[in-house]
C-alpha positions in Angstrom: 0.0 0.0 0.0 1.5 3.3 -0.6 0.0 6.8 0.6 -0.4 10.2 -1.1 0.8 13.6 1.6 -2.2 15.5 1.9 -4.7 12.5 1.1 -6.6 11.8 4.3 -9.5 14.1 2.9 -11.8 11.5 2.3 -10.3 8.7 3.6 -12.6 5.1 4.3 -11.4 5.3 7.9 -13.6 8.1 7.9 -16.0 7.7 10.8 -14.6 4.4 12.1 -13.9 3.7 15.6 -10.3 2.5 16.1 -8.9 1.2 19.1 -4.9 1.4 19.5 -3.2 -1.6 22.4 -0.1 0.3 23.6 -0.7 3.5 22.3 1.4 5.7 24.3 4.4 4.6 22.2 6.1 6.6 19.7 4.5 4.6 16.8 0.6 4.7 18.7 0.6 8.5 19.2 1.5 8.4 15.3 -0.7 6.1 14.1 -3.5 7.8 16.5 -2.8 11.4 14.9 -3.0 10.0 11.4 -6.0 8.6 12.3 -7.9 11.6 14.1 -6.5 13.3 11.1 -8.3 11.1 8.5 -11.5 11.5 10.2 -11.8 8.2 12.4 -12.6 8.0 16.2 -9.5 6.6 17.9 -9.9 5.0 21.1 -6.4 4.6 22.9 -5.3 2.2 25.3 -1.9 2.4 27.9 -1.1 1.8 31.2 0.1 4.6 31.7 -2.3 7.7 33.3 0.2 10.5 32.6 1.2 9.7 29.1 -2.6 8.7 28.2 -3.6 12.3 29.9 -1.1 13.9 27.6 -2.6 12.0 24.2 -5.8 13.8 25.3 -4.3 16.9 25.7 -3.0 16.9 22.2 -6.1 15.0 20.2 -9.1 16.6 21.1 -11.9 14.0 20.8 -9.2 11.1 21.9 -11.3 8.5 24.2 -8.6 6.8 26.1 -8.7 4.0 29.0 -6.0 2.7 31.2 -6.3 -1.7 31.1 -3.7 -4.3 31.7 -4.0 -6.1 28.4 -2.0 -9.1 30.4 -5.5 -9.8 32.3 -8.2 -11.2 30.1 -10.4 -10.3 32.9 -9.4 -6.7 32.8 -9.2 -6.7 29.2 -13.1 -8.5 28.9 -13.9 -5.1 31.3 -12.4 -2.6 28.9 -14.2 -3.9 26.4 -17.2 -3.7 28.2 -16.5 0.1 28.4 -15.6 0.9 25.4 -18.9 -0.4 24.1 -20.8 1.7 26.2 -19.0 5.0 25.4 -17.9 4.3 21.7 -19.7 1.8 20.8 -17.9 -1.6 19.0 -14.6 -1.1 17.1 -14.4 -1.4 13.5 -10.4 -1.6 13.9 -8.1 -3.0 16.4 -4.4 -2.1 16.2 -1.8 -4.1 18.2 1.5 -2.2 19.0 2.0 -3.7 22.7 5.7 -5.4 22.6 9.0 -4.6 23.7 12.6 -6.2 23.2 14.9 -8.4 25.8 17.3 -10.4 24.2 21.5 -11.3 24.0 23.7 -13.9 25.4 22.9 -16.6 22.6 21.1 -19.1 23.0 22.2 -19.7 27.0 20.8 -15.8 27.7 18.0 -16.9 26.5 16.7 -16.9 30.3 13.2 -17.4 31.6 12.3 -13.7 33.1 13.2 -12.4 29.3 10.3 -15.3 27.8 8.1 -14.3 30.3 8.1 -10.5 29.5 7.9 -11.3 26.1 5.3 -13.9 26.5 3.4 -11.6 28.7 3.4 -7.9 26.5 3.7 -9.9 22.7 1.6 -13.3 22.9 -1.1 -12.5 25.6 -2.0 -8.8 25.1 -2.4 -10.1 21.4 -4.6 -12.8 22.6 -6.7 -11.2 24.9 -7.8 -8.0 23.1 -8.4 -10.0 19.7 -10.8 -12.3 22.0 -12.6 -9.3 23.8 -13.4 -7.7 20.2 -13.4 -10.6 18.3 -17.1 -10.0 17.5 -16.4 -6.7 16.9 -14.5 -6.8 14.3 -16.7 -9.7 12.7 -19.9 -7.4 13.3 -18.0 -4.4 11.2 -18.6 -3.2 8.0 -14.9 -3.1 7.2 -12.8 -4.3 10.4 -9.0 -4.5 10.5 -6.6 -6.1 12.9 -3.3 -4.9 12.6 0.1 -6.2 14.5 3.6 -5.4 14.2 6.2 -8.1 13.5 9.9 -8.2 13.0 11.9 -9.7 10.4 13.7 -12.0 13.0 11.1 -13.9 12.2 12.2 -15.1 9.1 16.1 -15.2 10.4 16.3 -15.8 14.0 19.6 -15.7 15.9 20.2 -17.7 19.0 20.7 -14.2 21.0 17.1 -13.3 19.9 15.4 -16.4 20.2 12.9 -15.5 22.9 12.0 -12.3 20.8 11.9 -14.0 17.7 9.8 -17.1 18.9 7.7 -14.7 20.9 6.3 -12.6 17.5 6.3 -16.1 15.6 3.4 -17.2 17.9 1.8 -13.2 17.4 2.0 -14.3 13.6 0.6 -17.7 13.6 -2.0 -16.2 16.6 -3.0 -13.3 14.0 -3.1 -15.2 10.7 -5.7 -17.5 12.9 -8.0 -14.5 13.0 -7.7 -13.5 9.8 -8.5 -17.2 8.9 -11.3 -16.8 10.8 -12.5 -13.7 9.0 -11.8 -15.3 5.8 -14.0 -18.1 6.5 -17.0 -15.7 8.1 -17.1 -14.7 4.5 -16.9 -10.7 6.3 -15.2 -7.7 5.4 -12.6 -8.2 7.6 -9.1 -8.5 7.3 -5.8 -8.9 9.9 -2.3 -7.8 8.2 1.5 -7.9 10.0 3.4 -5.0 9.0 7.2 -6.3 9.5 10.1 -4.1 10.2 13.6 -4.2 11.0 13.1 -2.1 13.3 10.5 -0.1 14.4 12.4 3.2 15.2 12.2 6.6 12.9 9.2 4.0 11.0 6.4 5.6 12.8 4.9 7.7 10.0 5.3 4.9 7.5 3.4 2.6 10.1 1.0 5.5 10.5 0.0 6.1 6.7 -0.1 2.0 6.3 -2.6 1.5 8.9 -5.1 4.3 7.9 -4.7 2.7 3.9 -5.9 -0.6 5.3 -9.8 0.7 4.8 -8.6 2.0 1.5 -8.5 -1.5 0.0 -10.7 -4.5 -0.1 -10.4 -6.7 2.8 -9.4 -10.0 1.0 -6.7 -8.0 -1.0 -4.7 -7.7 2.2 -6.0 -10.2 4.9 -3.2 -12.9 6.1 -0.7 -10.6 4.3 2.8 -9.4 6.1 3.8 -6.2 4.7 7.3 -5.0 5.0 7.9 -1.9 6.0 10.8 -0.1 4.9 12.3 3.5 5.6 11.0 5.8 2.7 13.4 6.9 0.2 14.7 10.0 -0.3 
């Protein structure tokens, strides 16, 4: 997908209800100003009061919650909410992760898979579950995650990481399968980087194209995302 500067005007995100997991990250305050500028209602999630105060204070209109997306429980409760004040999502954007890693294969130690486990495989799980039915229910629902391209190469110092966003993958494509066989407008995409860093506008454009284009032309598809060219 590529994006036009100064195309938003108009956009199909239009009017959509988009909720961003771990979006008081660099790359979720981009992708929920590109949003807010194209016209959708973003809905932003942290666990963090200050830095989710601050989104407010800079996106007028921002609805924004504070949920550990480790607790199903919790997470089931959020959704809850967000129903009643928004109404159900039409998009769900994943960007809840974080890196531990080195030492080869004998660093790999337990406390580093359990953090990973915890913020990459679970948050994943437990918010595509909660709004699942959203997502099915919508006119033009989108699941989006972000991958890395260790992935495809893992090294023995990265092995938690890279096994970690293997399962997000497999975990995503699943919903997007499911989609698929719904027969709904739906689709779930992995945008893949090297590394996510100075990538946050690029992210940001890619996710508001997603309503752009048909559903089936981009669900179960991993999109690589690359720094743009001068």
């Amino acid at each position: 997908m590529t994006d036009t500067p100064g195309s938003d005007v108009g956009r199909a995100v239009a009017g959509r209800t988009v909720l961003i997991a771990g979006a008081t990250s660099a790359a979720g305050r981009a992708v929920a100003t590109a949003l807010t500028d194209a016209g959708a209602r973003v809905i932003a999630v942290g666990s963090n009061d200050v830095r989710l105060q601050g989104m407010r204070r800079d996106l007028p209109g921002l609805l924004t919650y504070r949920s550990d997306l480790g607790d199903f429980a919790a997470v089931t409760s959020l959704a809850d909410a967000v129903r009643a004040d928004a109404g159900p999502i039409d998009g769900l954007i994943h960007l809840v992760g974080g890196w531990r890693g080195g030492g080869g294969l004998a660093g790999q130690n337990d406390e580093d898979w359990d953090f990973l486990h915890g913020h990459v495989v679970a948050t994943l799980r437990n918010t595509t579950r909660a709004f699942n039915d959203d997502l099915l229910a919508s006119p033009a629902g989108r699941l989006a995650i972000v991958s890395s391209v260790s992935v495809d190469k893992p090294a023995p110092g990265g092995a938690n990481y890279a096994a970690a966003k293997a399962a997000a993958e497999t975990w995503t494509r699943a919903v997007g399968q499911g989609f698929a066989k719904a027969g709904t407008d739906a689709a779930a995409v992995i945008f893949v980087v090297r590394a996510l860093d100075g990538l946050e506008a690029t992210l940001a454009a890619e996710v508001v194209g997603l309503w752009d284009v048909p559903a089936a032309s981009v669900n179960n598809t991993r999109i690589l995302l690359a720094p743009p060219t001068s």
